[in-house]
N, C-alpha and C positions, 0 to 999 in steps of 0.2 A: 592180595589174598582173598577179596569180598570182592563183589558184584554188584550187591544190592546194600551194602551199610558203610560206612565210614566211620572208624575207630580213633579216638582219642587220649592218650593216656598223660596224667600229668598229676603230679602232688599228692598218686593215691588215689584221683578220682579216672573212671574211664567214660568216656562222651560219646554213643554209640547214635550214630543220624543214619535213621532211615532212609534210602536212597534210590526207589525201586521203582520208578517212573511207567507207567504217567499217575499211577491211582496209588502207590504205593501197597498193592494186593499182596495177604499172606502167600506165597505162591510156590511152586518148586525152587525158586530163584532164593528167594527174600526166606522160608522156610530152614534152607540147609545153610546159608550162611548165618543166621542166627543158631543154628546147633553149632555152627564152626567157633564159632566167639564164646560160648558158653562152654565147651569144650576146652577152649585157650583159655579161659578166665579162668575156670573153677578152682585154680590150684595157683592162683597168683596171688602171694600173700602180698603181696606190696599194693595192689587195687584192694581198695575197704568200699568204695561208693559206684556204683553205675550208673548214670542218667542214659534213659533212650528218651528220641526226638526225632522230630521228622526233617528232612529238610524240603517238604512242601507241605507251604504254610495251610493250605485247605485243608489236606489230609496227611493223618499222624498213619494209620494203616486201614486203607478202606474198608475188607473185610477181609475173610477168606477169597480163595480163586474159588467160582464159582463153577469154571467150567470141571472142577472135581465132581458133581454131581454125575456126568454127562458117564462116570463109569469110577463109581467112591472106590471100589477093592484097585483095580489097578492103580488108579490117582495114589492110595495109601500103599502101595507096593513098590512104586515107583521111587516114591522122596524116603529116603534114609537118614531115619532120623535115630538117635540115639535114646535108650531109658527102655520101659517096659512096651513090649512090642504087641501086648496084647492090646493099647491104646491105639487111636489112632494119631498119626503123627501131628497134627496141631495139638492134642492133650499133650504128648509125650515132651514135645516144646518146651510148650508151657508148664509144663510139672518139671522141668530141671530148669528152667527161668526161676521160677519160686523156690526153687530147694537151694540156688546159688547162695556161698555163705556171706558175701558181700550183700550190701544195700542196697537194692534196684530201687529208683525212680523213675517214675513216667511224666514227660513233661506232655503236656496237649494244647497246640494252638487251632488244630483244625477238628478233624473229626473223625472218628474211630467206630465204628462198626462190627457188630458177630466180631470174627478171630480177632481184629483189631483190640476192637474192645477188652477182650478177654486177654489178651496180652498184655493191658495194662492190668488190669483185674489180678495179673498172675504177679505184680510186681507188687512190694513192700509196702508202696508210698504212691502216691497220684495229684498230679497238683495241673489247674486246668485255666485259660486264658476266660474271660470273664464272657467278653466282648465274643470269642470266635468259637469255641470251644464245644464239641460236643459227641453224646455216648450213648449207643444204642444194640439191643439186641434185637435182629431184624429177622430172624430167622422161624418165628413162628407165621410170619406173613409170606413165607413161603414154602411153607409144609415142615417143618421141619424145626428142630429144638438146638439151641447153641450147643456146639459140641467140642468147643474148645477148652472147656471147665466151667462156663457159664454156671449151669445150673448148679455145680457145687460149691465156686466163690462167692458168687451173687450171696446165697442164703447166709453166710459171715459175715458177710460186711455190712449188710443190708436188714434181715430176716428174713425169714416165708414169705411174712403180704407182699412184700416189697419187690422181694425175688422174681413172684409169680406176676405183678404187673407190670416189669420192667421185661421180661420175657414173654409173656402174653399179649403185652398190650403191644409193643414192637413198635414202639415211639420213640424219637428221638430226645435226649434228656438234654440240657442245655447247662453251663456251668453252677450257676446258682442253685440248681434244680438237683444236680448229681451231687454239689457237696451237701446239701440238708439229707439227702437221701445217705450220705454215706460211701457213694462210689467212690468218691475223691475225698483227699484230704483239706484241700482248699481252691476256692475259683478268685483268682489273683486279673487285675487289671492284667492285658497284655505287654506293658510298658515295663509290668514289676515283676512279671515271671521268673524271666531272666536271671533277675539278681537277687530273686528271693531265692529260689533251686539251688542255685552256685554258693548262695552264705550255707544254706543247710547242709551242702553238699561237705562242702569243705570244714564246716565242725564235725561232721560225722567223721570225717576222714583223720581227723586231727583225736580222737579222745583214745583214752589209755587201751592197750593193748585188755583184748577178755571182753570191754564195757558190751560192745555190741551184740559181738557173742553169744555174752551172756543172759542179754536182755530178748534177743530173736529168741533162743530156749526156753526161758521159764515165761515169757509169751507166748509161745507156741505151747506150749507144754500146760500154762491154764486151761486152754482155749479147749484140752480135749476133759480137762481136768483140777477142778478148782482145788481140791484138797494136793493134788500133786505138785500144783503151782506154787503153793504157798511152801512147800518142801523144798521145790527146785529153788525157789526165790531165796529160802534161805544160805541152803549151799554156795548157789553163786557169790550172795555178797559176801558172807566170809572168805569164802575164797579171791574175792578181790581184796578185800581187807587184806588178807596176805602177801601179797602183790607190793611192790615198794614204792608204783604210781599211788596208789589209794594215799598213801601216808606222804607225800613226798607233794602231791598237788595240794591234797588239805590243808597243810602245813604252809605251804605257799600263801593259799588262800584266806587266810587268818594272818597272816604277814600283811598281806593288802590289804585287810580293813574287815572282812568275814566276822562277822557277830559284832560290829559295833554299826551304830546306829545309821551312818552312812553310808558303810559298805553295807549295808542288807539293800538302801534304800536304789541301790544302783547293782545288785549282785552280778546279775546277768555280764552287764559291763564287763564290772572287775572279774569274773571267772573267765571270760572270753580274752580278756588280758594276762590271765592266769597260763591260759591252753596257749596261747600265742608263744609267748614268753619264758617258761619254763618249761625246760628240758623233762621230756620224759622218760622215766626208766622203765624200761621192760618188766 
C-alpha cells in the first residue's frame, strides 16, 4: 500500500519506519503516503500508540524536497493532501499528524531538518539517541522561514527567545542540547532508545479506556486556557470515576499493597503489575 514507510501493528501499538531512500526527503513520495496512513489510522480504535522511525540510521527525515522552491504553487497543487487546503500541504500533514487521537511518538537516531524536524515537533512526545541525534531549523539560512508549523510549535514547546534562535540562528541542536531546550522529551543513550520507547509505548497502550483521552483534552484545552483547564480537568476525572476501570484497578491496587508502607515504597512496580494482570473493564 506505501512506497516510502513500512507499517507495523501489534498489541495496540503501530511502528511506522520511514523508508524513503537515499535522504529520507519529505517529498511527493514520502508526503502522500504518510496522509495515507493517517487516513487509515484515524478511525482505528484498537491502535492507542504510534511510534515513527526511520530506517536510516543518519537520517530520521532530511528535510523538506527542496526542489519545491524551483515552482512552490505547482509543487503544492500537485501533492494531495487532505485537511484545510488553504495551508500548504506540509502544514496540512502535519496538522492531521497532531490532531490524530492516538499517541504519536518520534523516535530519532539520526537527524531531522525544516519539514523533518517539524514533523516530530507535530507529534505528542520526542525522545532522541544521545550519541547521534539531532534538530534543526535551517530554513532562515536560506531565505526563507519553516513552514511546516515551525514557527507555531516551536513557541509551545520552547517560548519566543527560544523559538526565535532556534529559527534564526539555523544551527543544528544536538541531543542534550534539544532536551534542556525542550524540543524533546529525553536524549536516551542509543543502546536504551529502544527499549525505553517500546516500555512507554506499551503502558500507554495498556491503561483504561478515556485515561488518554481524557488527558490530551484538558491538556490541550489549559494550554489555550487555564480557568477552562481546571473545569475540563474536573469533568473528566469524574467521569472516569464513573467508569468501572477507576474502581475496579484502585481496588485491585490496595489488594497489592497501595497505601501500606511497602507498596508505596515500590508503587510504580506494583501498579505496572496491577495493569499487567488485571482485567480491565470498559
Amino acid at each position: 500500500m506505501y512506497t516510502s514507510i513500512n507499517v507495523q501493528k501489534e498489541n495496540g501499538i503501530a511502528r511506522v519506519v520511514i523508508d524513503n531512500p537515499p535522504l529520507n526527503l519529505l517529498d511527493a513520495a514520502l508526503l502522500p503516503d504518510l496522509d495515507a496512513f493517517i487516513t487509515e489510522i484515524a478511525d482505528d480504535a484498537t491502535t492507542k500508540v504510534i511510534i515513527f522511525e526511520s530506517a536510516n540510521p543518519e537520517f530520521f527525515v532530511a528535510h523538506g524536497d527542496m526542489s519545491f522552491v524551483d515552482d512552490p504553487e505547482a509543487a503544492a497543487a500537485a501533492i494531495q493532501i487532505a485537511g484545510d487546503q488553504a495551508l500548504n500541504p506540509m502544514l496540512r500533514l502535519h496538522e492531521r499528524l497532531r490532531q490524530l487521537p492516538q499517541i504519536t511518538i518520534g523516535k530519532l537516531v539520526g537527524l531531522a531538518r525544516g519539514g523533518g524536524s517539524e514533523l516530530l515537533l507535530a507529534m505528542d512526545m520526542r525522545f532522541a539517541a544521545i550519541e547521534t541525534a539531532g534538530l534543526a531549523q535551517m530554513e532562515a539560512a536560506i531565505g526563507s522561514i519553516p513552514g511546516g508549523g515551525g514557527t507555531v510549535y516551536l513557541p509551545r514547546l520552547v517560548g519566543r527567545a527560544r523559538a526565535l534562535e532556534i529559527i534564526l540562528g539555523a544551527r543544528l541542536f544536538d541531543a542534550p542540547t534539544a532536551e534542556r531546550y525542550g524540543l524533546i522529551n529525553r536524549a536516551l543513550p542509543v543502546a536504551e532508545l529502544d527499549g525505553f520507547v517500546d516500555r512507554l509505548a506499551r503502558r500507554i497502550a495498556t491503561l483504561a479506556p478515556g485515561v488518554v483521552s481524557g488527558a490530551v483534552q484538558v491538556i490541550d484545552t489549559a494550554l489555550s486556557s487555564y480557568e477552562d483547564g481546571l473545569k475540563a480537568e474536573d469533568e473528566v476525572l469524574f467521569g472516569l470515576f464513573a467508569r468501572p476501570a477507576a474502581t475496579a484497578l484502585t481496588n485491585a491496587a490496595r489488594a497489592a499493597g497501595a497505601q501500606t508502607r511497602d507498596g508505596e515504597l515500590g508503587l510504580e512496580a506494583l501498579l505496572d503489575g496491577i495493569v499487567t494482570n488485571e482485567a480491565i473493564p470498559d
